[in-house]
C-alpha positions as CSV (number, residue, x, y, z in Angstrom):
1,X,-31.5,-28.4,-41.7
2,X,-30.0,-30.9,-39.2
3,X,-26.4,-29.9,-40.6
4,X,-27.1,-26.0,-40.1
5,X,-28.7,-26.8,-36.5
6,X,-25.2,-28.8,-36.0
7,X,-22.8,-26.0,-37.4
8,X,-25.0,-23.4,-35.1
9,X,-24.7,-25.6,-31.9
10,X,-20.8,-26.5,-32.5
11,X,-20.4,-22.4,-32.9
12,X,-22.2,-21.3,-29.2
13,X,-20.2,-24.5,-28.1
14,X,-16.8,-22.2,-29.4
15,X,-17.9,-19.1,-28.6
16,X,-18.5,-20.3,-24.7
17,X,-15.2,-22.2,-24.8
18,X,-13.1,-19.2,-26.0
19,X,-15.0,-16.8,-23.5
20,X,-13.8,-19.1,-20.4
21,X,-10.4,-19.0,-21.6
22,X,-10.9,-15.2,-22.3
23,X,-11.9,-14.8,-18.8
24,X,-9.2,-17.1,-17.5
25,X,-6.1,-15.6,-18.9
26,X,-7.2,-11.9,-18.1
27,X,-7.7,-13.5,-14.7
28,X,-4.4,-14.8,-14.1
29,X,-2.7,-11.4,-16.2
30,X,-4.7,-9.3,-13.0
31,X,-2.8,-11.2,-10.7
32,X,0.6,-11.0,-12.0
33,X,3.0,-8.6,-10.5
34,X,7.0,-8.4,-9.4
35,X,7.2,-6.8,-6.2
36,X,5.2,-5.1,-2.8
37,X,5.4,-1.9,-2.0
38,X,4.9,-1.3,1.6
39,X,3.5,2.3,1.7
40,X,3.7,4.5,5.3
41,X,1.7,8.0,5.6
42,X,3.3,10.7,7.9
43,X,-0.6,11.6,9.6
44,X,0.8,15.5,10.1
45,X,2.1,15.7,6.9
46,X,-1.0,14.6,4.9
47,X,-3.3,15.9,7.3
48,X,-1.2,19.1,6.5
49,X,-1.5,18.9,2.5
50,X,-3.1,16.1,1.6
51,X,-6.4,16.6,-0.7
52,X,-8.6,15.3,2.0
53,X,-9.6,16.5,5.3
54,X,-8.1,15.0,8.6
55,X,-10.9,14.9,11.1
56,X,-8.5,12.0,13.6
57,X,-8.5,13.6,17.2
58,X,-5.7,12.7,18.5
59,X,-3.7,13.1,15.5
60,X,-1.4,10.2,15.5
61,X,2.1,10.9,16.7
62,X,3.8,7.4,14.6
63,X,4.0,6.6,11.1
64,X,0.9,4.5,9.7
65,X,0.4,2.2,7.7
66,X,-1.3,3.2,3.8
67,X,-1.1,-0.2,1.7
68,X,0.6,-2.9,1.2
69,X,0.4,-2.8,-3.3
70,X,0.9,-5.6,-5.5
71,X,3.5,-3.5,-8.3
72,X,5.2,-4.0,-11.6
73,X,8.3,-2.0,-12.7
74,X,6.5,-0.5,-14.7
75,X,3.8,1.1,-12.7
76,X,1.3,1.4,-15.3
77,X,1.2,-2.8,-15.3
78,X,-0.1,-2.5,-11.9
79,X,-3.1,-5.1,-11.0
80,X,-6.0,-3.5,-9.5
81,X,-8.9,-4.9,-8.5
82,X,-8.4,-8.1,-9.4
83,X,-11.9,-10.1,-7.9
84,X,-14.7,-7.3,-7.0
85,X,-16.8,-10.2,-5.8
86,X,-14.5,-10.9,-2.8
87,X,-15.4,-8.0,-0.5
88,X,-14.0,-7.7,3.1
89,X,-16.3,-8.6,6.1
90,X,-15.5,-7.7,9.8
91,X,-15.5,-11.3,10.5
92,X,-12.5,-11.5,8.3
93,X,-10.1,-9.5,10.5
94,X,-12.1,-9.6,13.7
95,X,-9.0,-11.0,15.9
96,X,-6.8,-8.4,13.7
97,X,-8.8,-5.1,14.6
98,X,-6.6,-3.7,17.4
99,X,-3.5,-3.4,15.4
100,X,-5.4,-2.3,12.7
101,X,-6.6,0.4,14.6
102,X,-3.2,1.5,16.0
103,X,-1.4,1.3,13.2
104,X,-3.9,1.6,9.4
105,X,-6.3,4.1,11.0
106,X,-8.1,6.1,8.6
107,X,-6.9,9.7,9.6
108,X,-10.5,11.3,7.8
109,X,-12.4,9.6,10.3
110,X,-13.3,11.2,13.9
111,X,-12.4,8.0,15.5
112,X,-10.1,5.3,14.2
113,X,-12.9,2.5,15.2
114,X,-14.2,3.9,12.0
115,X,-11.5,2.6,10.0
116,X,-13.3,0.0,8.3
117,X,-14.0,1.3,5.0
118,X,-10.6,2.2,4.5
119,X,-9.5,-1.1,5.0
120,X,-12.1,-2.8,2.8
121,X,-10.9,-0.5,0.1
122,X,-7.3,-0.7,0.2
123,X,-8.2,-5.1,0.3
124,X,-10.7,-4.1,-3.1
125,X,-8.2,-2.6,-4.9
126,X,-4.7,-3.7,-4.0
127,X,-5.4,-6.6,-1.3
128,X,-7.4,-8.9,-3.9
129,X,-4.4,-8.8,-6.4
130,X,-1.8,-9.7,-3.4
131,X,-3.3,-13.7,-3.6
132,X,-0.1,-15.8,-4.0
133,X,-1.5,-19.3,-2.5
134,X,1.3,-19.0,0.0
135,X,1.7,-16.1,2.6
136,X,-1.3,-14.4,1.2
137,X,-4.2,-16.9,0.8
138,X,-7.4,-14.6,2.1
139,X,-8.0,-11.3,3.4
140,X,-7.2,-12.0,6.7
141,X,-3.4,-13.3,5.4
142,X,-3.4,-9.6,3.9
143,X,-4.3,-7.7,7.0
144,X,-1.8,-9.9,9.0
145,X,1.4,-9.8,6.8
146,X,1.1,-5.8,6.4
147,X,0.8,-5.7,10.1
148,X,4.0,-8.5,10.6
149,X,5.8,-5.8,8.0
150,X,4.5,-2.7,9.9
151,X,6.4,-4.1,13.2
152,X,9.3,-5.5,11.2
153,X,10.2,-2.3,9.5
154,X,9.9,0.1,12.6
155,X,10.2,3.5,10.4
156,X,9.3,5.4,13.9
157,X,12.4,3.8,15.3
158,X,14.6,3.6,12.5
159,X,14.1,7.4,11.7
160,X,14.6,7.9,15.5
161,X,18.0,5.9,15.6
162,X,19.4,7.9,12.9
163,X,18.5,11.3,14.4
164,X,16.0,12.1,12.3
165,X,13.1,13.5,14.4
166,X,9.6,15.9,13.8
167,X,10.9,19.5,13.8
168,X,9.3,23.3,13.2
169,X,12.7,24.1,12.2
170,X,15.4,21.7,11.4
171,X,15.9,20.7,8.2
172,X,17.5,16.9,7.1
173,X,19.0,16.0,3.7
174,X,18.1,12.8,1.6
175,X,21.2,11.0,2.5
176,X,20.2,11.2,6.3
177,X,16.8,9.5,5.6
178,X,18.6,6.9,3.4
179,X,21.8,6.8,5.3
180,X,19.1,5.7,8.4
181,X,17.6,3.0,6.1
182,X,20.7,1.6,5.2
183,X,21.7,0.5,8.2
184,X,18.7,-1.7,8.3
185,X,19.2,-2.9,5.3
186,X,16.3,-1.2,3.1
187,X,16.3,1.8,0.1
188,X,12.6,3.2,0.2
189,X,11.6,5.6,-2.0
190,X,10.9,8.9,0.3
191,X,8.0,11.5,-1.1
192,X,7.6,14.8,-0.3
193,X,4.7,17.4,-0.3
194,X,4.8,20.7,-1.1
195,X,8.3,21.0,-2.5
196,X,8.6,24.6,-1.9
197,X,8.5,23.7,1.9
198,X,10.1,20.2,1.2
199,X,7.8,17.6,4.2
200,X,8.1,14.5,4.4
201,X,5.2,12.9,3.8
202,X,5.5,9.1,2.9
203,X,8.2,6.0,2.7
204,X,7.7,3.4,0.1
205,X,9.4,0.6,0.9
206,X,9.9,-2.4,-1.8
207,X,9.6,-5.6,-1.5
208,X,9.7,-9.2,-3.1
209,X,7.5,-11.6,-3.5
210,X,9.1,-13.3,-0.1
211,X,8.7,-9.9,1.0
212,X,12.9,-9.5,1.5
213,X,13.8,-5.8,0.7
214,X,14.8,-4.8,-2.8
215,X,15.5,-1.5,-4.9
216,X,12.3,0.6,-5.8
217,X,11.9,1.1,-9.8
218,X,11.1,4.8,-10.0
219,X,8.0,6.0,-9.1
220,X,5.4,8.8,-9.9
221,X,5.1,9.5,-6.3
222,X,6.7,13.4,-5.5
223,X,10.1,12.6,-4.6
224,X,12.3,14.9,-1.9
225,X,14.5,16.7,-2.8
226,X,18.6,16.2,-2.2
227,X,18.3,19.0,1.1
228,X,16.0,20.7,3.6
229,X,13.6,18.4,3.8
230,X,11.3,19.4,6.6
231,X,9.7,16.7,9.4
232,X,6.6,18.2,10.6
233,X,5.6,17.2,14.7
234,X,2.4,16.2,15.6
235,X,-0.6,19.2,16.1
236,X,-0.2,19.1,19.7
């Protein structure tokens, strides 16, 4: 009996170990990625097509800020929701909440004070996978490197030098967009919405680890097309 208690005990004793590890190495697979993408929303654009309803008054007249994803080449490998039990408090970006404001607002809120939840999901699902010990250590590294990037990579200026500007009418090609990036440096991935009216709607730009620009695998995201792309102004 003794022998068959023993055998019983050393078999929990395995099962337990072999769980841990389980746990562990699924852990560590959540966390594994090989690039950023920085992700910008045009507000007009989305508010124009996008499946939600835009209740932000005034509609934002400057590129915003979506994410800042953790991505594989592959973009079914990418890590989501890597530690559910690490939810964002406002204590966590308290000093960061201004710029957040400015810049991530949450355009299907009346008032972008009310931006909160939008920010605690984009930290749930991409934000908890971003940990890297370094740059990244806590949600309040997140919210302030995406912010550093934001500034950094000035799409409202870059798309401004190159001549690019919001337009009822005039039409821009593809290489205008890039040719603009380029000269900075970076080669986003641009997406439209509603091709048969070609707007730009966001710029996805990739990243390293050290987040230095790099080339964007392809993505699922609409892409424009070669001409007539259309920039939409503000709703005055």
């Amino acid at each position: 009996i003794q022998r068959v208690a023993m055998t019983y005990f050393q078999y929990l004793l395995l099962s337990a170990v072999l769980s841990s590890l389980s746990v562990a190495v699924n852990s560590r697979a959540s966390l594994s990625f090989e690039l950023f993408v920085f992700s910008l929303e045009w507000p007009p654009a989305f508010c124009e097509f996008g499946k939600s309803k835009c209740n932000l008054q005034p509609e934002p007249k400057k590129w915003s800020i979506h994410g800042l994803w953790p991505s594989c080449n592959e973009r079914t490998n990418d890590p989501h929701y890597c530690n559910r039990s690490d939810i964002l408090r406002n204590s966590d970006i308290e000093d960061l909440r201004s710029g957040l404001t400015e810049c991530w607002p949450d355009v299907k809120k009346s008032n972008a004070d009310d931006s909160f939840t939008f920010w605690r999901d984009e930290w749930d699902k991409h934000g908890t996978c971003s940990l890297n010990g370094e740059t990244i250590r806590n949600a309040h590294d997140y919210f302030a490197e995406t912010l550093e990037l934001y500034r950094k990579f000035n799409v409202n200026s870059i798309l401004e030098n190159g001549g690019i500007l919001p337009s009822e009418d005039k039409t821009y090609t593809l290489a205008q967009f890039q040719n603009a990036f380029a000269s900075k440096g970076l080669s986003p991935f641009f997406s439209c919405y509603n091709l048969t009216k070609k707007f730009i709607g966001a710029i996805l730009i990739c990243l390293d680890k050290q987040f230095n620009p790099r080339e964007c695998p392809p993505r699922t995201s609409v892409p424009c097309p070669p001409n007539e792309i259309r920039y939409l102004p503000p709703h005055s």
